[in-house]
N, C-alpha and C positions, 0 to 999 in steps of 0.2 A: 631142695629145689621146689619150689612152689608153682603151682600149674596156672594157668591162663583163666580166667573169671569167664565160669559160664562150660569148661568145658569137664567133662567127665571120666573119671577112673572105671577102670574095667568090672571094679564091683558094682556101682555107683549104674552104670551102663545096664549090667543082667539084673541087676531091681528093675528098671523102667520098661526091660522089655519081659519081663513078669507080667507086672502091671498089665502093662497093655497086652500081652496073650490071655491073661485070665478076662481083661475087660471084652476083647473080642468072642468069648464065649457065654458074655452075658453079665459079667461079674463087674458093676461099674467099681466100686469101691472095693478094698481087701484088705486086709491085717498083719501085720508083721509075720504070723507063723505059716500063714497060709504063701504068701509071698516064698520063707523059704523052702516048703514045701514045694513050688513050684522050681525054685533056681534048684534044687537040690536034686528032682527027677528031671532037669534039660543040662543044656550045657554049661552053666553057671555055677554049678555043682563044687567043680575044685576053687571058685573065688567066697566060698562063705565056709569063713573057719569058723565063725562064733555069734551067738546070735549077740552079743555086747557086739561085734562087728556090723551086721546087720542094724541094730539098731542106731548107732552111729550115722552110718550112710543114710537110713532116713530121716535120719533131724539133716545131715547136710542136706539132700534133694531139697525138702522143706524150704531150708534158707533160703536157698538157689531159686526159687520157685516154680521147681520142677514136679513136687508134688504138695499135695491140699491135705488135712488132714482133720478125723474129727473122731471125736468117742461118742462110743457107742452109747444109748440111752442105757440109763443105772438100772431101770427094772427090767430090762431084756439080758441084763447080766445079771441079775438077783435071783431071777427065776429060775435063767440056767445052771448057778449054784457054782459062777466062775467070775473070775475080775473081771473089771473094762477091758474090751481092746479098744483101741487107737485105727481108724481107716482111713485108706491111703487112696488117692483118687491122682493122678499123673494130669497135669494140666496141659495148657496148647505149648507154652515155654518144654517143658517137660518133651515134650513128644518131637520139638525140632531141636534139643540138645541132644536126642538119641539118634533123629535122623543125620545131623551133621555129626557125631561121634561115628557113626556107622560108616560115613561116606569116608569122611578122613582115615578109617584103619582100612578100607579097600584101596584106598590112594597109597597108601602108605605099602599095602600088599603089592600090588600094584609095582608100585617103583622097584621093589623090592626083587620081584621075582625077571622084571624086563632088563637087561642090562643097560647101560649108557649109550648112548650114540655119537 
């Protein structure tokens, strides 16, 4: 079954709201390990089995152009004595794919728990 352009899977979903919790704290841009550092210590936890899964769903965001991405300068990874990372920046598309993914699964709860009339 192929899903609707534009809308988001559940993993797909706790990256962006990653994203934007680390960016609320000051962090505009983040890196793949940090990001699952984060889904890993909140409720995102049981949707990342793998960081090849992980990385996946950010090339899809990407696509989508739900998020931005850029490597890091080569001498600030030289010096640290560690590869490129890749930084991930959630754009305004990005941030009303989460808001409507959010609103749709309360609607969805919603219907769910009211019965019919």
């Amino acid at each position: 079954m192929r899903r609707k352009s534009g809308t988001l899977v559940p993993l797909e979903a706790s990256i962006l709201e990653a994203a934007l919790r680390l960016r609320s704290q000051g962090v505009e841009q983040t890196h793949g390990f940090q990001l699952a550092k984060v889904m890993r210590d909140g409720a995102g936890a049981r949707r990342l089995t793998a960081y090849g899964t992980l990385y996946r769903a950010l090339e899809r965001l990407q696509d989508f152009g739900f998020l931005e991405s850029q490597w890091e300068d080569a001498t600030i990874a030289s010096e640290s004595g560690r590869p490129l990372r890749r930084f991930y920046r959630v754009t305004a598309s990005g941030e009303r794919a989460l808001r409507e993914h959010v609103m749709a699964a309360a609607l969805s709860r919603q219907s769910i728990v009211q019965p019919a009339t």
